[in-house]
Wavefront OBJ file of the C-alpha trace (Angstrom):
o trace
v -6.147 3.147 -11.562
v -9.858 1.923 -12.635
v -9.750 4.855 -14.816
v -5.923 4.613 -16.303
v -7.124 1.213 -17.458
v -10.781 2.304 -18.998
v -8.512 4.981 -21.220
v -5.986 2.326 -21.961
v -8.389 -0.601 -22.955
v -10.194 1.228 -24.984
v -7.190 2.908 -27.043
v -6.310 -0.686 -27.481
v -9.752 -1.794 -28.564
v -10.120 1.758 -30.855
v -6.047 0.779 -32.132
v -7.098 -2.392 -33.245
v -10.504 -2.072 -34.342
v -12.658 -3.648 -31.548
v -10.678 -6.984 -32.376
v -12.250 -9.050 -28.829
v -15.987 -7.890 -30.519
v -15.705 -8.503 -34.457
v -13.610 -11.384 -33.738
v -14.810 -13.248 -30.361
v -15.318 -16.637 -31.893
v -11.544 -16.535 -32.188
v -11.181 -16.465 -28.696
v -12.859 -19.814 -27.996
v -11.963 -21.368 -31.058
v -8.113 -20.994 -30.015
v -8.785 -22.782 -26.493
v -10.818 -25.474 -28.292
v -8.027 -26.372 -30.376
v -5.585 -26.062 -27.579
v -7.304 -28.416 -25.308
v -7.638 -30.771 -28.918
v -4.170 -30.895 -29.698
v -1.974 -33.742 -28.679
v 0.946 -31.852 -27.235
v 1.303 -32.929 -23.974
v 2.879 -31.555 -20.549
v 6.430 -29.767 -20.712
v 8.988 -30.667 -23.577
v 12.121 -30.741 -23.025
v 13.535 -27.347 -23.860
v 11.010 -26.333 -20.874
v 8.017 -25.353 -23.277
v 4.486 -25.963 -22.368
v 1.711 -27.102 -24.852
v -0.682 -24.245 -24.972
v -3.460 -25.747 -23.559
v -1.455 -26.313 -20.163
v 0.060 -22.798 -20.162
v -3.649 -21.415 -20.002
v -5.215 -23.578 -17.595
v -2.204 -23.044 -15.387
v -2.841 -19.166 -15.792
v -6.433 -19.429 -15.109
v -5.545 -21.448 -12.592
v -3.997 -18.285 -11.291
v -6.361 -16.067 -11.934
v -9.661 -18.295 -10.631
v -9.280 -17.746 -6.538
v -11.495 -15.980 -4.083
v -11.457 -12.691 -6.111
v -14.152 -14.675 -8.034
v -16.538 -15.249 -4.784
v -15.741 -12.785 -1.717
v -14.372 -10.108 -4.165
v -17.310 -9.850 -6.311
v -19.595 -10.011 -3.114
v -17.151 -6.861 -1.357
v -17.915 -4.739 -4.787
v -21.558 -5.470 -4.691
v -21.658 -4.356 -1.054
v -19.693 -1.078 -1.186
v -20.447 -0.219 -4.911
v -23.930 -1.973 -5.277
v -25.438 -3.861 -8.103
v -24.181 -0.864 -10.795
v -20.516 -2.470 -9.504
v -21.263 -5.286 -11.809
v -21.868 -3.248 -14.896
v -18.684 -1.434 -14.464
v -16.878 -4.801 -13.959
v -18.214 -6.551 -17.168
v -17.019 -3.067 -19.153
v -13.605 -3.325 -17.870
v -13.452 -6.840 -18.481
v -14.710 -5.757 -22.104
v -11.762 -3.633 -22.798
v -9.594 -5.736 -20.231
v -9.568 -8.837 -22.817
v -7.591 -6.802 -25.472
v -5.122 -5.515 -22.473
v -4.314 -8.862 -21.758
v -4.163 -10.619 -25.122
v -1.809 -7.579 -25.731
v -0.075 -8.488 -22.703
v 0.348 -12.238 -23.285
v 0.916 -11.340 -27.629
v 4.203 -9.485 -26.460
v 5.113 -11.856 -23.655
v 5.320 -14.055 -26.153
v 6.937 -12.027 -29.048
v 9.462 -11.263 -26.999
v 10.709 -14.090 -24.843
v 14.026 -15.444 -24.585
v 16.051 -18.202 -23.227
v 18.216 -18.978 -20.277
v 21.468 -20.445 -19.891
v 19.303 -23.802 -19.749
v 17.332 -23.425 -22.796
v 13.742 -22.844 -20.727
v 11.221 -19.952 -22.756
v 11.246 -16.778 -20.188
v 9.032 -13.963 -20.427
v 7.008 -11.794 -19.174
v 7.048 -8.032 -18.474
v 10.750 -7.929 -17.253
v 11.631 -9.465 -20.729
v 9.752 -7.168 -23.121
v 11.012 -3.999 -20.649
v 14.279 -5.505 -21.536
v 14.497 -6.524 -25.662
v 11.656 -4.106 -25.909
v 12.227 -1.398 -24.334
v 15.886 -1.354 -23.519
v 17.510 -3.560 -26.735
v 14.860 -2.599 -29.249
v 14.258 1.291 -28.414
v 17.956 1.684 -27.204
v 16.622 3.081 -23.203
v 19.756 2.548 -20.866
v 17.704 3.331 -17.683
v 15.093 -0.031 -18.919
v 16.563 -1.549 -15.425
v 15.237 1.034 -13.367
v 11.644 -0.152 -14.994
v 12.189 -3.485 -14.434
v 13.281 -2.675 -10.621
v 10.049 -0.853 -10.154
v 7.953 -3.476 -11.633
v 9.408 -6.234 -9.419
v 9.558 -4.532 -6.283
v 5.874 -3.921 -7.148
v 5.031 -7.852 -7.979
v 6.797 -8.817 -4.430
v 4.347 -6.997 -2.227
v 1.693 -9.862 -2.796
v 3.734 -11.756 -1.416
v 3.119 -10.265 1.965
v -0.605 -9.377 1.063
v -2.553 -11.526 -0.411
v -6.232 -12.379 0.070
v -6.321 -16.125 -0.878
v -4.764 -17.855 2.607
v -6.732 -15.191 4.392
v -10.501 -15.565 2.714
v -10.444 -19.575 2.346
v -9.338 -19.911 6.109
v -12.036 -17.408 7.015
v -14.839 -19.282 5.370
v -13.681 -22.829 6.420
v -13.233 -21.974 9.746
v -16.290 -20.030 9.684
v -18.445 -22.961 7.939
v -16.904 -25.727 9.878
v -16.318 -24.422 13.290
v -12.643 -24.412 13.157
v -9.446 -22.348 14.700
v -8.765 -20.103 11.621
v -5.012 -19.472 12.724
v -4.671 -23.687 12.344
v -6.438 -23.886 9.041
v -3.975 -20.991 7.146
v -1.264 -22.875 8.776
v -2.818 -26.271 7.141
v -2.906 -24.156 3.821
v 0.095 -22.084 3.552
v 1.783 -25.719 4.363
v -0.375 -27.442 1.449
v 0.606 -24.621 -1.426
v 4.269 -25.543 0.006
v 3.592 -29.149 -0.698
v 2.269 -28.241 -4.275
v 5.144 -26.220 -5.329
v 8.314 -27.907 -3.676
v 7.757 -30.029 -6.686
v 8.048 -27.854 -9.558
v 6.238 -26.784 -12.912
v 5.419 -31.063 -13.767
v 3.285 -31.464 -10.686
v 1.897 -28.311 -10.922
v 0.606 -29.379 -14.084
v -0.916 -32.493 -13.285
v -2.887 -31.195 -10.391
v -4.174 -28.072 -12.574
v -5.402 -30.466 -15.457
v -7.578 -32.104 -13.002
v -8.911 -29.713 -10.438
v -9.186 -26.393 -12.515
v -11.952 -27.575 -15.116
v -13.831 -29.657 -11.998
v -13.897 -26.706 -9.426
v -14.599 -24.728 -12.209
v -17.509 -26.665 -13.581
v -18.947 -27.340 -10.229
v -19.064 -23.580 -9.078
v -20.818 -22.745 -12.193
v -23.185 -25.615 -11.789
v -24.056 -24.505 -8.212
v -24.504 -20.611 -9.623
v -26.623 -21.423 -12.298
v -28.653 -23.981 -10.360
v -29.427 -21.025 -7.850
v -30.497 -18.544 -11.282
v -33.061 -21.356 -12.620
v -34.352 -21.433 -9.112
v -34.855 -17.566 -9.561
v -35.747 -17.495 -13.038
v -38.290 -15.152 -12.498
v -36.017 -12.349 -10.729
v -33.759 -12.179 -13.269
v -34.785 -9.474 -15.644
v -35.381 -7.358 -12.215
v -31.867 -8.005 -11.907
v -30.516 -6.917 -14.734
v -32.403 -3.388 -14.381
v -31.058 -3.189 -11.115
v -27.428 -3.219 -12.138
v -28.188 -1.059 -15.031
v -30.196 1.175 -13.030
v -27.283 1.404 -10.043
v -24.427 1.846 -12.929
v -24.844 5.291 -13.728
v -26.983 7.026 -10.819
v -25.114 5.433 -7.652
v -26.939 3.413 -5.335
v -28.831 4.694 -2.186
v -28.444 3.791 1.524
v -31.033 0.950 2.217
v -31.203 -1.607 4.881
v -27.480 -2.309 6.098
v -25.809 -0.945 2.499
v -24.424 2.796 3.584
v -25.163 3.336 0.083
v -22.597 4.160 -2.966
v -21.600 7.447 -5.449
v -20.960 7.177 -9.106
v -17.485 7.375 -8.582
v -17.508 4.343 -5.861
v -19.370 2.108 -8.037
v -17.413 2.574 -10.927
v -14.100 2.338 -8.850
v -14.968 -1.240 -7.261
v -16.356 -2.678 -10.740
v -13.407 -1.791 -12.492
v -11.145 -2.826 -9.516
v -12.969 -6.352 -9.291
v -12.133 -6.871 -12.604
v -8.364 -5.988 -12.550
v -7.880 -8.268 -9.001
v -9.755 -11.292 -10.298
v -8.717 -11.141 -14.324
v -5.395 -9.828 -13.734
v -5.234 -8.033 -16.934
v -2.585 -4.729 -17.028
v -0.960 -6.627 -13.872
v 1.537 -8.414 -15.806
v 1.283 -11.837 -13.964
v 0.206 -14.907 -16.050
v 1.872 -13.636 -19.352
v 4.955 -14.582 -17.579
v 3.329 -18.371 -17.553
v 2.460 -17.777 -21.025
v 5.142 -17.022 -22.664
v 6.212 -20.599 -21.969
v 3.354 -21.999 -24.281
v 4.807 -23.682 -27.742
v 2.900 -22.082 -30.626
v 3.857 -21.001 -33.772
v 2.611 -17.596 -33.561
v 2.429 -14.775 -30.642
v -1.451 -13.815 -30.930
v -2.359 -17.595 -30.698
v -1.415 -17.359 -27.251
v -2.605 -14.081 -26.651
v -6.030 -15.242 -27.746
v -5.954 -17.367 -24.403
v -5.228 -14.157 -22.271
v -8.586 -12.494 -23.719
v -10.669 -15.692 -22.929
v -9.066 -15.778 -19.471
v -10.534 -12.127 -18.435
v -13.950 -13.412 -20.268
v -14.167 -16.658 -18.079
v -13.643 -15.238 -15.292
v -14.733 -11.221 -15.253
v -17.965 -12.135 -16.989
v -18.808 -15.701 -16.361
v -17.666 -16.487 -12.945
v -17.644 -13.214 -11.675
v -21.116 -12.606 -13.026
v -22.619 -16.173 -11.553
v -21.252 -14.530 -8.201
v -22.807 -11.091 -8.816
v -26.353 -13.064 -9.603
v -26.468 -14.931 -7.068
v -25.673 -12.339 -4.078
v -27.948 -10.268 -6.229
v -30.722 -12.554 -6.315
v -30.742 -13.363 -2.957
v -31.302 -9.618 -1.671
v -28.527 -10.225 0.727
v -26.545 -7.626 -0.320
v -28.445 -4.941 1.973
v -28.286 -7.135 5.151
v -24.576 -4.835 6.133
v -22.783 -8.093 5.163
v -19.602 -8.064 3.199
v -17.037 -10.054 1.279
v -17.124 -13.718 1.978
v -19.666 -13.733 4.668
v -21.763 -12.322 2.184
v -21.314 -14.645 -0.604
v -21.427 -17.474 1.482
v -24.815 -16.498 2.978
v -26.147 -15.975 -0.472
v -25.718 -19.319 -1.298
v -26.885 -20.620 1.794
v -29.839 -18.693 0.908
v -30.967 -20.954 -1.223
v -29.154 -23.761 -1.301
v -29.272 -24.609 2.024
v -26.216 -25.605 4.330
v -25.058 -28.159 1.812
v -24.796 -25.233 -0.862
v -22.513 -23.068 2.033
v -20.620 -26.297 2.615
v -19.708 -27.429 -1.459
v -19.151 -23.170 -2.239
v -16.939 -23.005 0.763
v -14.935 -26.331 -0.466
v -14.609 -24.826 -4.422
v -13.287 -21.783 -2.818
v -10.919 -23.638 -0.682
v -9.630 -25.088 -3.841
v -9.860 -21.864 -5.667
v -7.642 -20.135 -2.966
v -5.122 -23.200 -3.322
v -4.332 -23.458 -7.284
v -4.372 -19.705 -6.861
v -1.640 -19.358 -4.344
v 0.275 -22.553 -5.838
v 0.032 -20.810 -9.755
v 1.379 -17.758 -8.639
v 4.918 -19.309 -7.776
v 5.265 -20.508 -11.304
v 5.060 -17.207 -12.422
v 7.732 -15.864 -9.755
v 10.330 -18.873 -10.725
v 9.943 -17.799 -14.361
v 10.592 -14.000 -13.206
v 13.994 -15.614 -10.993
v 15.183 -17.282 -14.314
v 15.506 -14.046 -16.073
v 16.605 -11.957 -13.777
v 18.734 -14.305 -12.447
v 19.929 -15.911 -15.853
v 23.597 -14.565 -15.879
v 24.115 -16.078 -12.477
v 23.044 -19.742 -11.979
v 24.561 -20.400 -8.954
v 22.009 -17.147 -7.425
v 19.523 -18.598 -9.066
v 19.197 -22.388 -7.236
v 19.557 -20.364 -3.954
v 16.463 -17.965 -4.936
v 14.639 -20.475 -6.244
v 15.322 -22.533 -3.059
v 13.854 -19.378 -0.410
v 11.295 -18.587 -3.218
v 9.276 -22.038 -2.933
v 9.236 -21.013 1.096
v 8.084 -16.905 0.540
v 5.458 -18.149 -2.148
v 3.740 -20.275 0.884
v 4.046 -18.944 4.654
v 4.302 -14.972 4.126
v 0.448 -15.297 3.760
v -0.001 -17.208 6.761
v 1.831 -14.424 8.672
v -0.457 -12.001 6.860
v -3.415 -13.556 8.834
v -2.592 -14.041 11.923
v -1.946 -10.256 12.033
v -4.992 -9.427 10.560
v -6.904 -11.670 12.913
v -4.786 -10.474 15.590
v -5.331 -7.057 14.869
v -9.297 -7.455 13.799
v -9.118 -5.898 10.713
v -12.808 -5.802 9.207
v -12.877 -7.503 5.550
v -13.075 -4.346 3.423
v -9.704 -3.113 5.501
v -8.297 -6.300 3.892
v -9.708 -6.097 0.178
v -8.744 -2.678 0.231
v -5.342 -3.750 0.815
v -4.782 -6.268 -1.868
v -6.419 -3.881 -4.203
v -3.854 -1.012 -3.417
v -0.754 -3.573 -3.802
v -1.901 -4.143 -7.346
v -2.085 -0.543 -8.572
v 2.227 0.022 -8.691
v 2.807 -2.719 -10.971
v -0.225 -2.405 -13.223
v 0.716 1.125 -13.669
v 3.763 0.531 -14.995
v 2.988 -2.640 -16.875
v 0.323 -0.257 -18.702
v 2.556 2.155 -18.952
v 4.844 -0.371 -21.024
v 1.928 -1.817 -23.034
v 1.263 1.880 -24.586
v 4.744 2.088 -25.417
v 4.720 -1.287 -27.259
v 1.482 -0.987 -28.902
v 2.816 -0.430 -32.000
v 4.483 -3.935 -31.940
v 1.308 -5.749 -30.701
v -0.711 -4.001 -33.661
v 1.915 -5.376 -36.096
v 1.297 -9.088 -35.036
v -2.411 -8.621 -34.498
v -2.685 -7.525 -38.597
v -0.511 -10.212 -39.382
v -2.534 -12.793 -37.799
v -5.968 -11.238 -39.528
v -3.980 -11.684 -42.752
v -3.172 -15.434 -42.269
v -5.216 -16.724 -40.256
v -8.221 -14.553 -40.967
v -7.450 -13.652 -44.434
v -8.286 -10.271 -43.792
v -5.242 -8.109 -45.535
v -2.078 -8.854 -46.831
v 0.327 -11.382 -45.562
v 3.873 -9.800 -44.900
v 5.866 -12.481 -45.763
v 9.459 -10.626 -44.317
v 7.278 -10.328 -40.926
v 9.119 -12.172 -38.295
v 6.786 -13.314 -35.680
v 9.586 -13.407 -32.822
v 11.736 -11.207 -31.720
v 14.854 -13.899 -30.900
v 14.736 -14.309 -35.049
v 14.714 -10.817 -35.537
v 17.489 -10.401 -33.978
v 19.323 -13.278 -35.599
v 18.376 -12.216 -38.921
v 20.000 -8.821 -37.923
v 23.348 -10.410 -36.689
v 23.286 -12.331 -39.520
v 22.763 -9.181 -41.982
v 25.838 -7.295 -39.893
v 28.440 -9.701 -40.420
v 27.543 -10.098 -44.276
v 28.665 -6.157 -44.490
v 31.611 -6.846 -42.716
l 1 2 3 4 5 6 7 8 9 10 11 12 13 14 15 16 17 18 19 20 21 22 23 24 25 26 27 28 29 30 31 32 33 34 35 36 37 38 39 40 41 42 43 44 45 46 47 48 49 50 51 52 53 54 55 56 57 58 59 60 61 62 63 64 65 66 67 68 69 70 71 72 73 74 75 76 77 78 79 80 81 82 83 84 85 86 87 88 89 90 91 92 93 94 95 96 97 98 99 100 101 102 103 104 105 106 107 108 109 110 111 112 113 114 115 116 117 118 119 120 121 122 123 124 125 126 127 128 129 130 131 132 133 134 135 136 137 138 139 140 141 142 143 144 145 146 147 148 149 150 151 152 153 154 155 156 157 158 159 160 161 162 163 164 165 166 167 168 169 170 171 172 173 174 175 176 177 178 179 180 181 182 183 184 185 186 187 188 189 190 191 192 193 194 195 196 197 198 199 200 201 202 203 204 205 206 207 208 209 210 211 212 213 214 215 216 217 218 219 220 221 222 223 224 225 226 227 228 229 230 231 232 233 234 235 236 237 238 239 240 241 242 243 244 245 246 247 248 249 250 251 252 253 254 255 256 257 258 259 260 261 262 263 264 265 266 267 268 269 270 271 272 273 274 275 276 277 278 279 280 281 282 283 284 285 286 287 288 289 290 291 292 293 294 295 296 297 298 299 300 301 302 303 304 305 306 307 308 309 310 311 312 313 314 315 316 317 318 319 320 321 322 323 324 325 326 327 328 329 330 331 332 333 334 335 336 337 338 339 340 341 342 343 344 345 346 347 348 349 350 351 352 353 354 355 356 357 358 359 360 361 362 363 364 365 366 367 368 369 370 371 372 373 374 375 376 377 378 379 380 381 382 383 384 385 386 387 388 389 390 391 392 393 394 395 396 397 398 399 400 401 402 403 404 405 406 407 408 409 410 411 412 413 414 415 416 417 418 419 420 421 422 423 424 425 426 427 428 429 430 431 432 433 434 435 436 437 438 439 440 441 442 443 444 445 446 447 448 449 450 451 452 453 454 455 456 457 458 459 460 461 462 463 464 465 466 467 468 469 470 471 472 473 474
């Protein structure tokens, strides 16, 4: 997989003429003036201001990945991990924005009026309506069955009960109870309250991890530039046994740094485009823009605050791994207070993490559900429940069982790999269409080219305008 998406991100970035490096400023500039604008909260044909549609998909996207996951790829894969994890995340921005551009592009309504989409809805118009495949179900099958085995495995419930109950002395089995039945709290009611919590705790858990994480690299000033030539140095020669590290090969090091990035950014996975594709703008690659910041915020900038500070600490020797690792690192230097605010964040982290990921699955329901409403209450219904305890089962076998904490990240790693393969697989198919809006957007927003002015920017008008068009020749 790392190297499926290395060849795929950078045909994208070749395709359309490294568009996340000449053009990075547009990336930010988009989520300022999202977070500027006075939309507010969900309208009533179920559309989300833009603004709310991102920070509930990085809401998704920030969880433990960020902390124990970049700590696991530093301790199998050593310090050249982190180069290989800021190059995927390089290419990984233009896989998502063309992920969330075509989400977008090609979403639809229900019965209801609510904005689906989502990789099950550009397999379908896309791939099935607009290229005439029959077999596009059999795609969309695959691609769900894929999506449902994190439902089973996931890290989140499993990582923050490990370091609370670790940090505070505490029965691990009661605290993934305690948070399996807290994401059921969040979610039993729906999309509005998800909302309001995310607008509040995502920026402040964000903020406050990166205040803690640069705090610790000011306190190391000096051991930064060392640092730097350590990952370098590690990227392309492997890294040597030493101390408790069993040491790493080219191939390993590459392999967790790309991996890292994929788990914690998402990008090629086809999750938070489905929460995207809600967002009410007035043109695809607006949105899309917000996709390519996601991967930035979190590949480079968390993830690399992480990276520094396990790093820094020369911890990442000692034979520790994952969140024991991560945690010590901070304790490091921070003392227990730092352990006890970094195990908090991540706590929270965990939470919006596991509570974001059902609004993606009850956008999936409403599509594939759409010609059946009556199915659809009664999914929705068991979905709220499978979005919350699964997880909780998921740890009290692995702590029955004593599976050691690479056993486990190894796990949620392999559970990604079905449905980002075929979600890529999709993407190159649809490239063309993602290329089309991207030069469109240069030439009006950009005024780079020629504006198009028969270019429709959704694919709902395009078909309209083609109904319309058949019954004039009749």
């Amino acid at each position: 997989m790392p190297f499926a998406i290395l060849f795929a991100g950078f045909y994208f970035t070749m395709e359309n003429r490294f568009f996340q490096l000449h053009h990075l400023r547009q990336f930010f500039q988009q989520v300022l003036v999202s977070i500027r604008s006075k939309s507010e909260g969900i309208r009533t044909d179920g559309a989300l201001s833009s603004f709310h549609a991102g920070n509930i998909a990085i809401g998704c996207l920030v969880g433990v990945g960020c902390i124990g996951g970049v700590a696991t790829a530093i301790s199998i894969g050593g310090p050249g991990a982190v180069f290989w994890m800021w190059v995927a995340a390089f290419v990984g921005m233009i896989i998502k924005m063309a992920e969330v551009t075509l989400s977008v592009y090609y979403r639809t309504r229900d019965e209801e009026g609510n904005r689906i989409g989502g990789p099950t809805v550009y397999i379908e118009k896309g791939i099935g309506e607009e290229m005439n495949v029959r077999s596009w179900k059999i795609l969309v099958v695959l691609f769900v069955a894929g999506m449902l085995a994190p439902v089973f495995i996931s890290i989140q419930n499993y990582v923050a009960s490990t370091a609370i109950s670790s940090t505070f002395n505490l029965n691990i089995i009661w605290v993934s109870l305690l948070f399996a039945v807290m994401v059921y709290g969040i979610i039993m009611r729906g999309l509005p309250f998800l909302r309001k919590v995310f607008k509040i705790v995502i920026p402040l858990m964000i903020l406050s991890y990166l205040f803690l994480g640069c705090l610790i690299i000011v306190m190391n000033l000096e051991k930064v530039i060392p640092a730097l030539e350590l990952i370098m140095q590690h990227a392309f020669l492997g890294s040597a046994a030493l101390g408790g590290f069993a040491g790493a090969t080219l191939s390993q090091v590459i392999t967790m740094g790309v991996s890292q990035a994929v788990y914690t950014s998402e990008f090629g996975w086809g999750t938070t485009p489905v929460i995207h594709s809600t967002a009410d703008v007035d043109h695809p690659v607006k949105q899309g823009l917000w996709g390519g910041f996601e991967v930035f915020l979190t590949s480079v900038v968390i993830c690399g605050i992480t990276a520094f500070v396990v790093i820094l600490s020369g911890d990442w020797v000692s034979g520790r791994t994952g969140i024991d690792l991560a945690l010590h690192s901070f304790e490091l230097t921070l003392g227990t207070t730092g352990k006890y605010l970094v195990t908090i964040i991540l706590f929270l982290f965990a939470l919006t993490t596991a509570s974001g990921w059902y609004a993606n699955r009850e956008i999936m329901v409403k599509h594939l559900c759409q010609k059946n409403p009556k199915l659809k209450r009664h999914v929705l219904r068991y979905v709220k429940v499978f979005c919350a305890f699964p997880e909780f089962l998921f740890v009290v076998y692995v702590v029955t069982f004593h599976f050691p904490d690479k056993d486990v990240w190894l796990m949620t790693g392999i559970m990604t790999a079905v449905p980002t393969f075929i979600n890529m697989f999709l993407l190159l198919i649809l490239s063309h269409q993602f290329k089309k809006l991207v030069l469109d957007y240069k030439a009006r927003y950009l005024k780079i080219g020629k504006i198009d002015e028969e270019m429709l920017l959704f694919y709902e008008d395009k078909k309209v305008e083609l109904q319309e068009r058949e019954l004039g020749e009749r």
